[in-house]
BALOBA-1460 file (C-alpha; in Angstrom, 3 decimals):
// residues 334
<rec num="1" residu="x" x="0.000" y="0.000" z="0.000"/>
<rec num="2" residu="x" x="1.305" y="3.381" z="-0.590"/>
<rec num="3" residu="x" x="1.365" y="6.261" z="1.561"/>
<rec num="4" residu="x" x="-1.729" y="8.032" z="2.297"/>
<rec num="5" residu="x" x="-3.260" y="11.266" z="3.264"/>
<rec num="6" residu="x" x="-3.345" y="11.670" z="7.615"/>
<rec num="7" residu="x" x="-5.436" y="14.295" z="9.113"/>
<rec num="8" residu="x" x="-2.335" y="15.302" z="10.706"/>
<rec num="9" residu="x" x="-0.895" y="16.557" z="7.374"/>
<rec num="10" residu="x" x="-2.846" y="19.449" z="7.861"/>
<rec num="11" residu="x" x="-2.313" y="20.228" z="11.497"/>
<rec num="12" residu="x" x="0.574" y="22.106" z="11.341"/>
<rec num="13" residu="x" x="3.106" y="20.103" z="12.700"/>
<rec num="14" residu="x" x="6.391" y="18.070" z="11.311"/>
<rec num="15" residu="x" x="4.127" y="16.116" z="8.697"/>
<rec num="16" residu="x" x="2.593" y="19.095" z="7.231"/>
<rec num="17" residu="x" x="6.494" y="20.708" z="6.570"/>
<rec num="18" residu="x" x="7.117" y="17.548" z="5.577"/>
<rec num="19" residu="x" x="4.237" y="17.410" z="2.897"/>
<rec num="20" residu="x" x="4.785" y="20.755" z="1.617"/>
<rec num="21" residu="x" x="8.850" y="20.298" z="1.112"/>
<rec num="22" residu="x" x="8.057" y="16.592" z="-0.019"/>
<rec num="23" residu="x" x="4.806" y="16.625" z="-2.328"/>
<rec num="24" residu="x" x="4.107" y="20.723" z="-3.037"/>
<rec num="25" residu="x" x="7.085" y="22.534" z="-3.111"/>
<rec num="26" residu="x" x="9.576" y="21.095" z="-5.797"/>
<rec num="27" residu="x" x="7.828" y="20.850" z="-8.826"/>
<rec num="28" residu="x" x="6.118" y="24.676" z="-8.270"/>
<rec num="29" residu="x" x="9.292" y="26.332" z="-6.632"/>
<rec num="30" residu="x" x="9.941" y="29.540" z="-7.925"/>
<rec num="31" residu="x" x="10.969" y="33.233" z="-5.986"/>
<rec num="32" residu="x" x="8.138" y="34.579" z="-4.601"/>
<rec num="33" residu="x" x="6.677" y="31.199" z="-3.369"/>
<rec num="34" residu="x" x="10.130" y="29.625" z="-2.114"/>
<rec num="35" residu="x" x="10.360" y="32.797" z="0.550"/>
<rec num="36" residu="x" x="7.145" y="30.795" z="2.173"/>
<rec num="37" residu="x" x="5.706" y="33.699" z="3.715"/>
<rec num="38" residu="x" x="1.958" y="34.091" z="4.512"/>
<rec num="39" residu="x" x="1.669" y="36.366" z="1.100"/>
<rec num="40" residu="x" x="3.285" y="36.960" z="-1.717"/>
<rec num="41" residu="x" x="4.880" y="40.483" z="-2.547"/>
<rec num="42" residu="x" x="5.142" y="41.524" z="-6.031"/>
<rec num="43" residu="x" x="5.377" y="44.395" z="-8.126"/>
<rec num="44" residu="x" x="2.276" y="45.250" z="-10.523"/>
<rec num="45" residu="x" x="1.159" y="48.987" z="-12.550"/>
<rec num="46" residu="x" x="-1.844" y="49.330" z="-14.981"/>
<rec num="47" residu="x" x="-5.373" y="47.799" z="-14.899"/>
<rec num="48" residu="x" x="-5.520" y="44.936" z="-12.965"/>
<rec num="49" residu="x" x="-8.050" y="41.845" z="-13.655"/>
<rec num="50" residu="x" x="-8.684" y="39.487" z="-10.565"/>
<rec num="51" residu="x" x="-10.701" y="36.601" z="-10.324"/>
<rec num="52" residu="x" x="-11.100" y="33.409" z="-8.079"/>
<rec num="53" residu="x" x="-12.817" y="29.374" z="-8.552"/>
<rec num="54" residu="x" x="-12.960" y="26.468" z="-6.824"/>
<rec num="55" residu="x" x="-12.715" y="23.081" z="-8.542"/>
<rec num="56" residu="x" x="-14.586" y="19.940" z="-7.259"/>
<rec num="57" residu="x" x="-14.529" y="17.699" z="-10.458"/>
<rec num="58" residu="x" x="-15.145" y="13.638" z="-10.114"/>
<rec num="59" residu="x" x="-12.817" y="11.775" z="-10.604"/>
<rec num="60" residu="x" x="-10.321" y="13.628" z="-9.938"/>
<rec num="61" residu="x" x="-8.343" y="12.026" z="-13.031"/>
<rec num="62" residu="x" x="-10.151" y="12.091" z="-16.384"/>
<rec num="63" residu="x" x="-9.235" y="11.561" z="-19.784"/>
<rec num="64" residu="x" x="-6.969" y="14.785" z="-21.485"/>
<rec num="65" residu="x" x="-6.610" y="16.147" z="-18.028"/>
<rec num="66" residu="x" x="-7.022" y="16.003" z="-13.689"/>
<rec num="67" residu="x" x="-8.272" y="18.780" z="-11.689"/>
<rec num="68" residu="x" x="-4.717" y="20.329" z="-10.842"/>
<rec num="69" residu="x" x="-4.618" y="21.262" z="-14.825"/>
<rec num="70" residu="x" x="-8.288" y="22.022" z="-14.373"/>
<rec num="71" residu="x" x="-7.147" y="24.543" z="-11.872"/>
<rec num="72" residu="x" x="-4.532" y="26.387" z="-13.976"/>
<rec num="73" residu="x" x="-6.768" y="26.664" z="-17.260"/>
<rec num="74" residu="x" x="-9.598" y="27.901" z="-15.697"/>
<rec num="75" residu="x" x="-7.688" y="30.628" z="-13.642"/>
<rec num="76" residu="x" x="-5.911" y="31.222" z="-16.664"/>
<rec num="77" residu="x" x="-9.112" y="31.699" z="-18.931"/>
<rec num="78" residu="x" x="-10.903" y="33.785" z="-16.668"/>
<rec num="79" residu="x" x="-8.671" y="36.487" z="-16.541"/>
<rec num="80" residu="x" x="-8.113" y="36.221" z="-20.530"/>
<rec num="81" residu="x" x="-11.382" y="36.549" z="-21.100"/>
<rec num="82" residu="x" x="-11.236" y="40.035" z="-19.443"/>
<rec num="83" residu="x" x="-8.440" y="40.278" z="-22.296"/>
<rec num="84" residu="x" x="-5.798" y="40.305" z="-19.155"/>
<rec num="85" residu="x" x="-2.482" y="39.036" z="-19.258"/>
<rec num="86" residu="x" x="-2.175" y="36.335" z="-16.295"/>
<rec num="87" residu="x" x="0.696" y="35.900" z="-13.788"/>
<rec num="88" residu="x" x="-0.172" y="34.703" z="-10.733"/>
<rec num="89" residu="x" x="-2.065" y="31.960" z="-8.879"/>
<rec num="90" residu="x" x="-2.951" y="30.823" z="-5.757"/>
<rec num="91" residu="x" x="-3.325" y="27.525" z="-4.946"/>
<rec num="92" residu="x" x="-5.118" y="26.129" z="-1.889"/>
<rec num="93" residu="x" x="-5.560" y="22.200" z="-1.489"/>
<rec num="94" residu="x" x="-8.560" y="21.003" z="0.424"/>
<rec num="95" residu="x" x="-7.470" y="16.989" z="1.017"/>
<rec num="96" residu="x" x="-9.472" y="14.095" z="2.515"/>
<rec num="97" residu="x" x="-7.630" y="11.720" z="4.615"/>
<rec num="98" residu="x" x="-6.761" y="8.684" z="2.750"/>
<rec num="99" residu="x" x="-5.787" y="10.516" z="-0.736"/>
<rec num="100" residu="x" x="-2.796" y="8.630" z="-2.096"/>
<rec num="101" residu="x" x="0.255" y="10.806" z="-2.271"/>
<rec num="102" residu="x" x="0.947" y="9.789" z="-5.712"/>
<rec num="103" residu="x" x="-2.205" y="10.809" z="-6.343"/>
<rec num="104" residu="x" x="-1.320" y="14.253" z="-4.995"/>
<rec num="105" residu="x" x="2.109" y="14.026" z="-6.533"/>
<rec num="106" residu="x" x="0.450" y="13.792" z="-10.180"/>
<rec num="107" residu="x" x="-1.957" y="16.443" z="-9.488"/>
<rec num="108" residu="x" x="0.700" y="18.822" z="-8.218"/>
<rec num="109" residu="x" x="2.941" y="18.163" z="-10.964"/>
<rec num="110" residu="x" x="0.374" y="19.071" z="-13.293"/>
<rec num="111" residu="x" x="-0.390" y="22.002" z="-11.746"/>
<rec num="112" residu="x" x="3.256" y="22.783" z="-12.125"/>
<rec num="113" residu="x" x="3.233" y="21.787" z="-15.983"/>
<rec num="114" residu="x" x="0.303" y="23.661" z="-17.097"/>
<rec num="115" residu="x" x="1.207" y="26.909" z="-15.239"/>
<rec num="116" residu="x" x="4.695" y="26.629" z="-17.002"/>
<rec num="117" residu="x" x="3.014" y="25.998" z="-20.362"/>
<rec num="118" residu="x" x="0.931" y="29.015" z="-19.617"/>
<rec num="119" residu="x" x="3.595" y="30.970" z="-18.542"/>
<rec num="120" residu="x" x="1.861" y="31.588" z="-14.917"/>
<rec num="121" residu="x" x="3.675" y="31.684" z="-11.121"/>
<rec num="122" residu="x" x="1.991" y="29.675" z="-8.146"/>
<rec num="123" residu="x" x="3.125" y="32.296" z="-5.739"/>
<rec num="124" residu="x" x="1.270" y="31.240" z="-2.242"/>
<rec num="125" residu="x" x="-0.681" y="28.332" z="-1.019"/>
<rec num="126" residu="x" x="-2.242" y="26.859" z="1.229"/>
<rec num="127" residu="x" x="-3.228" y="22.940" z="2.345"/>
<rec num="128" residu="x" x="-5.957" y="22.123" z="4.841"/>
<rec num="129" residu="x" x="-6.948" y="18.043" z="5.699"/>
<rec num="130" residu="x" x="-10.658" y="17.147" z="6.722"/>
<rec num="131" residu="x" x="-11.676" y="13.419" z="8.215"/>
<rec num="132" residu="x" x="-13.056" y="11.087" z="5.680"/>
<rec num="133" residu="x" x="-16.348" y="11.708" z="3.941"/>
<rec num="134" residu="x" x="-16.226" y="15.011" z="4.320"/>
<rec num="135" residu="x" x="-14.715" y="15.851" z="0.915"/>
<rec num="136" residu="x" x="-14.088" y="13.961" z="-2.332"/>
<rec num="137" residu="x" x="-10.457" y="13.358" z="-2.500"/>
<rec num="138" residu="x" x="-9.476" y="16.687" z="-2.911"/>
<rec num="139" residu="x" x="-10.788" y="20.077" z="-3.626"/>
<rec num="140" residu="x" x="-8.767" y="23.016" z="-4.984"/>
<rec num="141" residu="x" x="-9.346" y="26.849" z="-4.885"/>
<rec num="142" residu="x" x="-7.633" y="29.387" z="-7.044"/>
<rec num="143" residu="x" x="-7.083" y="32.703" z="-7.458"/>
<rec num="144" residu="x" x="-5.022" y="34.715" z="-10.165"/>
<rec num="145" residu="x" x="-4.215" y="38.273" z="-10.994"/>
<rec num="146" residu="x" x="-3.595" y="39.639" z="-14.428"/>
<rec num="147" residu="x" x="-2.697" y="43.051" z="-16.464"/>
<rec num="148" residu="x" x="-4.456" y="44.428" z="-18.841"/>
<rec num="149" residu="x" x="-2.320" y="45.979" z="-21.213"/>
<rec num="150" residu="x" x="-3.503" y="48.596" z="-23.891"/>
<rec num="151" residu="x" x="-7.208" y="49.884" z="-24.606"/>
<rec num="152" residu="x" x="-9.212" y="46.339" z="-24.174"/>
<rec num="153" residu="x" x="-12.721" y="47.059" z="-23.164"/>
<rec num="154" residu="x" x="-13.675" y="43.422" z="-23.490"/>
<rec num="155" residu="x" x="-16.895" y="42.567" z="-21.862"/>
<rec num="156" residu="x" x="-20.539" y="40.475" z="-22.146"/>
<rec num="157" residu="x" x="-22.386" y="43.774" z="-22.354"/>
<rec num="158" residu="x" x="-20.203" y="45.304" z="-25.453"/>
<rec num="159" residu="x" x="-21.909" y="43.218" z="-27.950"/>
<rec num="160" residu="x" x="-23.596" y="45.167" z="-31.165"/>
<rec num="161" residu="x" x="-25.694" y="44.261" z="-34.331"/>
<rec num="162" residu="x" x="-23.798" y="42.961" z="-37.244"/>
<rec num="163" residu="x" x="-20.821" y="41.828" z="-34.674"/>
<rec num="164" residu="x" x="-19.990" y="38.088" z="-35.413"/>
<rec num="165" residu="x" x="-19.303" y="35.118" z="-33.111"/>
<rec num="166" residu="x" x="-16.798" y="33.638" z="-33.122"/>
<rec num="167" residu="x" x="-16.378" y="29.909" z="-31.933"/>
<rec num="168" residu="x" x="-12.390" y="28.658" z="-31.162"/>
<rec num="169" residu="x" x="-13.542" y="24.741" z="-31.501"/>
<rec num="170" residu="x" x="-15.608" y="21.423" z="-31.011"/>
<rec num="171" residu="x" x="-17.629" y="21.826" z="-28.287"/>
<rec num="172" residu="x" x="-18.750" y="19.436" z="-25.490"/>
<rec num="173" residu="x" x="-15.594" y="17.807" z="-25.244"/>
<rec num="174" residu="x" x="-14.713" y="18.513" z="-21.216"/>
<rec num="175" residu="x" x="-18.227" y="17.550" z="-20.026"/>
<rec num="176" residu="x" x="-18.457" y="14.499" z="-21.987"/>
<rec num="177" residu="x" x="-14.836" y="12.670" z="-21.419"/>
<rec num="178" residu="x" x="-15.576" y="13.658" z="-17.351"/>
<rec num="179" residu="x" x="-18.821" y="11.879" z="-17.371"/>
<rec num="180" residu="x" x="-17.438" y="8.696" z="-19.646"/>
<rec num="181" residu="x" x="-14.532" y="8.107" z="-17.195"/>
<rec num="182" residu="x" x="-17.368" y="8.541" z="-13.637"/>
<rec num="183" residu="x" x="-19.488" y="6.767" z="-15.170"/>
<rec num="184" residu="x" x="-16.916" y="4.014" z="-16.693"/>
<rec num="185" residu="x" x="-19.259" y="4.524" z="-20.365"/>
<rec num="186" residu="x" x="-17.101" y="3.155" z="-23.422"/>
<rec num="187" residu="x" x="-17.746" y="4.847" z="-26.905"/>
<rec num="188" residu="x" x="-16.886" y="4.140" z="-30.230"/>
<rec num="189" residu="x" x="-14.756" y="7.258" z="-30.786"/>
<rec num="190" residu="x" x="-13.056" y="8.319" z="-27.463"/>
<rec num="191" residu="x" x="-13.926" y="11.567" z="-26.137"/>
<rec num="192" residu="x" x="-11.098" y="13.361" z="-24.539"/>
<rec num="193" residu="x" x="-11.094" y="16.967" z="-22.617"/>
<rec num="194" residu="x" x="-10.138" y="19.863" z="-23.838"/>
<rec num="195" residu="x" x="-8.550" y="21.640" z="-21.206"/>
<rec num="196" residu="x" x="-6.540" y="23.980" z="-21.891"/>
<rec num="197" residu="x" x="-4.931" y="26.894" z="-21.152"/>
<rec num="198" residu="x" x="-6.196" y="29.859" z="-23.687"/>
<rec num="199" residu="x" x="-4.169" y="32.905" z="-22.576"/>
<rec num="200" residu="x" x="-1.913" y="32.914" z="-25.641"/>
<rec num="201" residu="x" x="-4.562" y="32.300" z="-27.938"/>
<rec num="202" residu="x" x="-6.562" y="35.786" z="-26.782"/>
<rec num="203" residu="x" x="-3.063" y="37.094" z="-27.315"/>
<rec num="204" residu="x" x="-2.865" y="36.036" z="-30.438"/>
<rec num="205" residu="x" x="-6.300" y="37.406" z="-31.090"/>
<rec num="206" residu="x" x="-6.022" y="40.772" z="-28.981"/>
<rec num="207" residu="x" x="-2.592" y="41.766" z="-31.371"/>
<rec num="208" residu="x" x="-4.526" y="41.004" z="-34.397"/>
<rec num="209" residu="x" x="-7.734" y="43.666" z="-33.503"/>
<rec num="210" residu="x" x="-8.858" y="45.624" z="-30.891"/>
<rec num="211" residu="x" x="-12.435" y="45.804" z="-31.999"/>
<rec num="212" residu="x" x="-12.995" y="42.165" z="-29.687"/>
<rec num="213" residu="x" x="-16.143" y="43.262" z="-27.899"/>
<rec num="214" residu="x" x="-16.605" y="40.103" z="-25.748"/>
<rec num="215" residu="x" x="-15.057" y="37.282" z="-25.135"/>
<rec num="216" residu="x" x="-16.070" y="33.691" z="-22.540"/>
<rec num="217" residu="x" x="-15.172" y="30.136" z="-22.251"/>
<rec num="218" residu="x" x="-18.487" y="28.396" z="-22.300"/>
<rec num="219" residu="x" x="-17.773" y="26.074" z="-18.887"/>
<rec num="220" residu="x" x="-21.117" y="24.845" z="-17.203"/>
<rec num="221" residu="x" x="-23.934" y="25.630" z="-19.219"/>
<rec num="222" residu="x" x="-21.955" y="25.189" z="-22.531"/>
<rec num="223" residu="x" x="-21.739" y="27.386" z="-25.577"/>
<rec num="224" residu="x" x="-25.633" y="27.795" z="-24.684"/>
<rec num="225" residu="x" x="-25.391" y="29.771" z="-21.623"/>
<rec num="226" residu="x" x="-22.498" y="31.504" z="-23.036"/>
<rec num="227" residu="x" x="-24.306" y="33.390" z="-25.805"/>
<rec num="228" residu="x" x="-27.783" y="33.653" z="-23.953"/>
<rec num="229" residu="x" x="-25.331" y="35.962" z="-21.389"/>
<rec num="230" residu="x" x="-24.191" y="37.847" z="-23.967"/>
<rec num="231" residu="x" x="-27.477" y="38.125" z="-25.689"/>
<rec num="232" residu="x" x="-29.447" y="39.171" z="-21.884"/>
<rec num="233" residu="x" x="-26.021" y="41.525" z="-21.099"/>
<rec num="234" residu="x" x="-25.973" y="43.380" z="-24.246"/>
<rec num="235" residu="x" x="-29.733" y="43.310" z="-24.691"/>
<rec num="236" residu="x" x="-28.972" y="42.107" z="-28.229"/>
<rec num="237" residu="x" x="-30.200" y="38.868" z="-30.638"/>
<rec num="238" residu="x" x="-27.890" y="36.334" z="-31.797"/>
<rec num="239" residu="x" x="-28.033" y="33.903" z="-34.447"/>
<rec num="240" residu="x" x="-26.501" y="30.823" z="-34.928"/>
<rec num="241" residu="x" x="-26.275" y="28.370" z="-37.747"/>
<rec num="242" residu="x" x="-26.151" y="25.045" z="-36.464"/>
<rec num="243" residu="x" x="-23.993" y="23.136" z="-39.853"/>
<rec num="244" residu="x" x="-21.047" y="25.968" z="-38.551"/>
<rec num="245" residu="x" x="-20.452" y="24.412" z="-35.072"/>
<rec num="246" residu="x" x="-17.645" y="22.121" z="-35.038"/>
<rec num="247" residu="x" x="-18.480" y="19.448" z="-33.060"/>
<rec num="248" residu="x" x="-16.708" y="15.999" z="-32.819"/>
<rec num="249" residu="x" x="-17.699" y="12.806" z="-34.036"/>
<rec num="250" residu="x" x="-17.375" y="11.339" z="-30.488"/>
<rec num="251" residu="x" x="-18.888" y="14.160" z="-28.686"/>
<rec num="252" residu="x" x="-22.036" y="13.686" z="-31.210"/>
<rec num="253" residu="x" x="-22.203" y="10.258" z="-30.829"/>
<rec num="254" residu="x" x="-21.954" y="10.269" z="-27.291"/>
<rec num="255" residu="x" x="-24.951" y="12.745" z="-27.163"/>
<rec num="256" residu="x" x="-26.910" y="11.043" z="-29.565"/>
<rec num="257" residu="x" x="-26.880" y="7.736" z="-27.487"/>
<rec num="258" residu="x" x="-27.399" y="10.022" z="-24.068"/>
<rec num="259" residu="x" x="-30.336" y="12.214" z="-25.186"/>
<rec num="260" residu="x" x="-28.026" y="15.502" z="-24.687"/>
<rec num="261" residu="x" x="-27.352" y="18.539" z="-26.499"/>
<rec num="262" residu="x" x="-23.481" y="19.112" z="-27.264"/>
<rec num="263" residu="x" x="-24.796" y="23.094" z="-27.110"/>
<rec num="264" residu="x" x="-25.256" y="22.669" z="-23.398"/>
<rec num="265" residu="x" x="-22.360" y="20.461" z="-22.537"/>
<rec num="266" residu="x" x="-19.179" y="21.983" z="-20.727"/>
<rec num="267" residu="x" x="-16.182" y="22.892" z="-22.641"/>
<rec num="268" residu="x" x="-12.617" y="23.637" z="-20.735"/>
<rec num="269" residu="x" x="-10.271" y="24.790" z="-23.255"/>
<rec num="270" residu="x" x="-12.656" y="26.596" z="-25.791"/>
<rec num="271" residu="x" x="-13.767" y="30.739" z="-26.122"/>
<rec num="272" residu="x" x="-16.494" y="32.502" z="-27.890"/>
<rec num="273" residu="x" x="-15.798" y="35.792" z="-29.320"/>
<rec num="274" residu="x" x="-18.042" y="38.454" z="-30.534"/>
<rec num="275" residu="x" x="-15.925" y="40.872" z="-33.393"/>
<rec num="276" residu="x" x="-16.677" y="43.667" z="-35.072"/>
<rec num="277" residu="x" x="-17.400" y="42.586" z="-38.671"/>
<rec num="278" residu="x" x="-14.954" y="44.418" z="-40.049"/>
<rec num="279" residu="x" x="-12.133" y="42.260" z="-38.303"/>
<rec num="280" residu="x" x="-14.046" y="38.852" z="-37.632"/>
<rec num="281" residu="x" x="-12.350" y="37.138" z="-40.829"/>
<rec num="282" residu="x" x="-8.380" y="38.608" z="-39.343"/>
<rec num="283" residu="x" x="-9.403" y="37.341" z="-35.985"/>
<rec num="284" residu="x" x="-10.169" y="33.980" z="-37.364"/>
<rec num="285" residu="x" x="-7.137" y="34.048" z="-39.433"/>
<rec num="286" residu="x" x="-5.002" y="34.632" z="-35.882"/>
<rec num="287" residu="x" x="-7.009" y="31.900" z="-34.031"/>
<rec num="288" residu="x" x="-6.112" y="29.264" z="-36.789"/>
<rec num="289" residu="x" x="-2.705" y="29.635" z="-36.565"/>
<rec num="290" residu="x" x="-2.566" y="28.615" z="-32.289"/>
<rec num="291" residu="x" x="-2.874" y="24.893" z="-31.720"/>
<rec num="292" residu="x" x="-6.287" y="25.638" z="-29.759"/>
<rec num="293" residu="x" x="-7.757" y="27.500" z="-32.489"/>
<rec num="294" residu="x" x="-6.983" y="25.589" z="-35.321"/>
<rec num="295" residu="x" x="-10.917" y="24.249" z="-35.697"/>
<rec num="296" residu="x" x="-12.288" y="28.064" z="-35.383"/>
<rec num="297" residu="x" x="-14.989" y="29.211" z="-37.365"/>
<rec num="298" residu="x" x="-17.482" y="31.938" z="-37.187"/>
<rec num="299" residu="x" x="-21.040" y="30.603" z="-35.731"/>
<rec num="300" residu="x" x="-23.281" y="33.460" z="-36.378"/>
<rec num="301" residu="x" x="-23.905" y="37.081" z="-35.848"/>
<rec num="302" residu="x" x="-25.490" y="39.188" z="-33.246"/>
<rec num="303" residu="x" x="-28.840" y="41.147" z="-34.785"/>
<rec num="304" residu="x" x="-30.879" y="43.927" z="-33.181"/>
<rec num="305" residu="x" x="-34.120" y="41.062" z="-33.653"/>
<rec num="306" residu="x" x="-35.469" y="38.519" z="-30.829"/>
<rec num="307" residu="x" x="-33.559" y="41.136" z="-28.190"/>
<rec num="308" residu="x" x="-32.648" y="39.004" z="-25.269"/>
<rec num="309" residu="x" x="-33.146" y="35.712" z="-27.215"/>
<rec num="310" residu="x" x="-30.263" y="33.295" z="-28.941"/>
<rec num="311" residu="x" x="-31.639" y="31.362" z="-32.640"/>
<rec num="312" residu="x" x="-30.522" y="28.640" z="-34.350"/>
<rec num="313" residu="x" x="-30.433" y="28.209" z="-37.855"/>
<rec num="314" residu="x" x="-30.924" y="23.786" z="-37.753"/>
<rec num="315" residu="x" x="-29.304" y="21.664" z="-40.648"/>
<rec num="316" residu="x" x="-32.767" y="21.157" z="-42.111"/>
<rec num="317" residu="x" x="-33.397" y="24.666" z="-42.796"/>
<rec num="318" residu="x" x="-35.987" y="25.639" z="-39.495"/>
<rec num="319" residu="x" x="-34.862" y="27.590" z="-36.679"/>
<rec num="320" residu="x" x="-35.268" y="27.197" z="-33.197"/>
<rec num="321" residu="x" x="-35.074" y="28.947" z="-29.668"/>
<rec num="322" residu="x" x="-31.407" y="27.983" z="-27.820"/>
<rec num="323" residu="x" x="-32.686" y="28.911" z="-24.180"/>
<rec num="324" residu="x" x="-30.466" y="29.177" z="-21.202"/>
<rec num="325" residu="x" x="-30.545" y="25.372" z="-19.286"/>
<rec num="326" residu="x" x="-32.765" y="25.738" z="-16.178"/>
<rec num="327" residu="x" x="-30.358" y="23.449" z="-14.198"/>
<rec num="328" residu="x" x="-27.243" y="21.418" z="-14.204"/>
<rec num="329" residu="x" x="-26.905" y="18.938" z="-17.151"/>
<rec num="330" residu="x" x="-23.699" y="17.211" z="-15.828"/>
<rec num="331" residu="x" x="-22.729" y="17.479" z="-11.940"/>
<rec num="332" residu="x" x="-18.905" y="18.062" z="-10.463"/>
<rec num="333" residu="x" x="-17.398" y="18.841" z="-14.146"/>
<rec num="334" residu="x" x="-15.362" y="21.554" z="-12.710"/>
């Protein structure tokens, strides 16, 4: 058997040191988080963006990702989508006795990879144990501060008639390779998740136009709730065509046999734009060429009709209403 969680790992004493210099420490050590103070000091000037998540995904190991990666990209994407620059993260661990400390190796580790591939700093931390069956393995809260550099006024209530939307990839991929692996469902065509970290991809789109009027990662709720935000925050329409979303072949499938909608299905490591028409085909062109925006296409357009309301354009020619889910499709995706 290999070594396992004790509540005394979070009580403070020679065990806890012991965990953090053992299990946390090495593979995030860096400056500001090696002087293990209680906060980190560093420099920042400009507009700062700020946001914080917790992450309570089961399993805690899933297929494309686990919930320390999880962590990073959705820390990450959150303050991109505010068309920020991120740089650092917190990290705080909450761990029930009995987790496996390879478990927590692997988790920390890829924490440590995805920040780096990000180009993020874990600068503080913290670790707190509760008693068994009174968590699920572990829990993890972030939180991460960005710049934001240059005139970016990125937000849901910017969109404007004739502004198109813009779609990075296949949707439903996170939500769908989660439930597969919980609920130990085989497919055809694999479905793995999509998380990812998206920073240099609004980058990428940011130096290519600065007429981006809103951008999201369609989490829970999927690409559905997404736009119906946008469409309620601007007080906009939006139209979509439903033969322009990529979606793939296992995602569909999967849905098909489930009785979902891929629409409403979580996505980690995708964004929706909404561009000023004039740009929308330059942004595109930008997305294509990062390896997370290679399957980007424009969806749609926003329209001063059905104010409030998102359409779709189906393959058979009809349209119907895309309406905002009235409750959680898929439980503990992130």
């Amino acid at each position: 058997m290999g070594e396992k969680i004790l509540l005394a790992h979070g009580s403070g004493s020679r065990l806890s040191h012991d965990l953090i210099d053992r299990i946390l420490a090495p593979p995030l050590n860096n400056p500001i988080l090696s002087r293990m103070d209680d906060s980190a000091v560093f420099e920042l000037s400009g507009k700062v963006a700020f946001t914080t998540d917790s992450y309570v995904v089961s399993p805690i190991f899933f297929p494309g990702g686990d919930i320390g990666r999880l962590a990073v990209c959705g820390t990450v994407n959150d303050l991109s989508m505010s068309g920020a620059r991120p740089l650092y993260i917190s990290l705080a661990l909450i761990i029930e006795e009995g987790l496996e400390l390879e478990d927590l190796r692997r988790v920390v580790e890829s924490v440590a990879e995805t920040a780096a591939e990000a180009g993020v700093i874990i600068v503080t931390g913290d670790t707190k144990v509760v008693n068994r069956g009174q968590a699920d393995r572990l829990f993890i809260n972030t939180a991460g501060i960005g710049l934001i550099e240059g005139e970016a006024d990125i937000s849901g209530s910017n969109a404007r008639p004739g502004d198109r939307i813009i779609l990075s990839g296949g949707i439903g991929e996170h939500g769908m390779a989660v439930m597969s692996k919980r609920e130990g469902l085989q497919f055809n065509l694999p479905v793995t998740s999509d998380c990812a970290p998206l920073n240099h991809l609004t980058a990428a789109m940011l130096a290519a136009s600065r007429r981006i009027h809103s951008l999201r990662d369609p989490t829970r709720g999927g690409l559905a709730s997404t736009l119906n935000e946008f469409a309620r925050q601007s007080g906009v329409g939006i139209t979509i065509e439903e033969a322009k979303i990529p979606v793939h072949d296992g995602v569909r499938g999967a849905c098909e046999l489930l009785g979902l909608d891929p629409l409403y299905i979580a996505n980690e490591g995708k964004l929706v734009a909404v561009v000023d028409p004039e740009d929308a085909d330059i942004v595109l062109a930008a997305m294509k060429k990062n390896r997370y925006g290679v399957q980007a296409a424009i969806i749609g357009e926003v329209t001063t009709e059905h104010k409030g309301r998102v359409v779709m354009k189906t393959r058979i020619g009809s349209s119907r209403i895309v309406d905002m889910p009235a409750g959680e499709i898929l439980p503990r995706i992130c």
